[in-house]
NUMINU-574952 format. One line per 2 residues: number of its first residue (from 1); their letters; for each residue x, y, z of C-alpha. Coordinates in nm, 2 decimals, padded with zeros to 4 digits, m for minus. Layout:
BEGIN
NUM = a = X Y Z | ...;
***
This chain:
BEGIN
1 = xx = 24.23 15.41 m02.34 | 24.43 15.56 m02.03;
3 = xx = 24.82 15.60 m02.06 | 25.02 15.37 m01.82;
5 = xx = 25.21 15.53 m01.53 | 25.54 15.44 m01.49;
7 = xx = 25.66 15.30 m01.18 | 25.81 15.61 m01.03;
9 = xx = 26.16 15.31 m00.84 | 26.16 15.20 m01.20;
11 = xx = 26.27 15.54 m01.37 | 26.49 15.62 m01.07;
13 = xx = 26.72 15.27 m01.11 | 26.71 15.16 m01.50;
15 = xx = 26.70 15.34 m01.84 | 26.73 15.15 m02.15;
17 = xx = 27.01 15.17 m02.41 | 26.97 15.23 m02.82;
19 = xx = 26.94 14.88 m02.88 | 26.68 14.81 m02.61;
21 = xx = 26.86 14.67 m02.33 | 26.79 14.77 m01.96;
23 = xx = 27.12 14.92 m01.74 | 27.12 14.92 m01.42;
25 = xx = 27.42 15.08 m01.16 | 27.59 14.74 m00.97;
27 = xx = 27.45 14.62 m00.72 | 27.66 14.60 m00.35;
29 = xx = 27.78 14.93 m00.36 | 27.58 15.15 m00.13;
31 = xx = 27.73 15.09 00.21 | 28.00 14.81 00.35;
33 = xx = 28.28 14.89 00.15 | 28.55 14.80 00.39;
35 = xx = 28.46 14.44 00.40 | 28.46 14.41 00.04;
37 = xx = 28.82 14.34 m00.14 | 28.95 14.64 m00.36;
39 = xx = 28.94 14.38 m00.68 | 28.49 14.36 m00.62;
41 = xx = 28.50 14.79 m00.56 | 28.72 14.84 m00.87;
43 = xx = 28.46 14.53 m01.09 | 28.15 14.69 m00.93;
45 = xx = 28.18 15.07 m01.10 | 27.97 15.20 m01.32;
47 = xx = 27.62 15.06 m01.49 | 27.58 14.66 m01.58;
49 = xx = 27.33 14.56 m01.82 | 27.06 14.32 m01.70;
51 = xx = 27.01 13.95 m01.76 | 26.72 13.93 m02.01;
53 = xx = 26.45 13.78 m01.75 | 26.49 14.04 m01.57;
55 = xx = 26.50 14.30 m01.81 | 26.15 14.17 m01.95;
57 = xx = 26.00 14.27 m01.58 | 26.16 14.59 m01.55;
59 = xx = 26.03 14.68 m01.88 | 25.65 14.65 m01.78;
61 = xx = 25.75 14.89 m01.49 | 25.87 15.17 m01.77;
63 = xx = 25.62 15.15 m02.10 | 25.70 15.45 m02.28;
65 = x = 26.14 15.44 m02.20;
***
């Protein structure tokens, strides 16, 4: 049997914590900041765990994570 590939977006964007949730970075951060209010910037930093339907697709994408 051949080993699965990982999707190569999939490793860039999510990695899974100890107990085997996904974290992803926030999304709405990349570019239009000065339309956003300081209060969303300041919510929106760091990593956010995903909801668990989608963290049951992003785990096909990375089989061996």
């Amino acid at each position: 049997m051949p080993k699965l590939k990982t999707k190569a977006g999939a490793k860039k964007r999510f990695r899974l914590t100890a107990s085997g949730k996904v974290r992803a970075s926030q999304s709405g951060k990349q570019h239009g900041m000065i339309k956003r209010s300081n209060k969303q910037i300041r919510n929106k930093r760091g990593t956010t765990t995903l909801c668990a339907s989608d963290a049951k697709i992003v785990k096909k994408f990375i089989p061996y994570a």
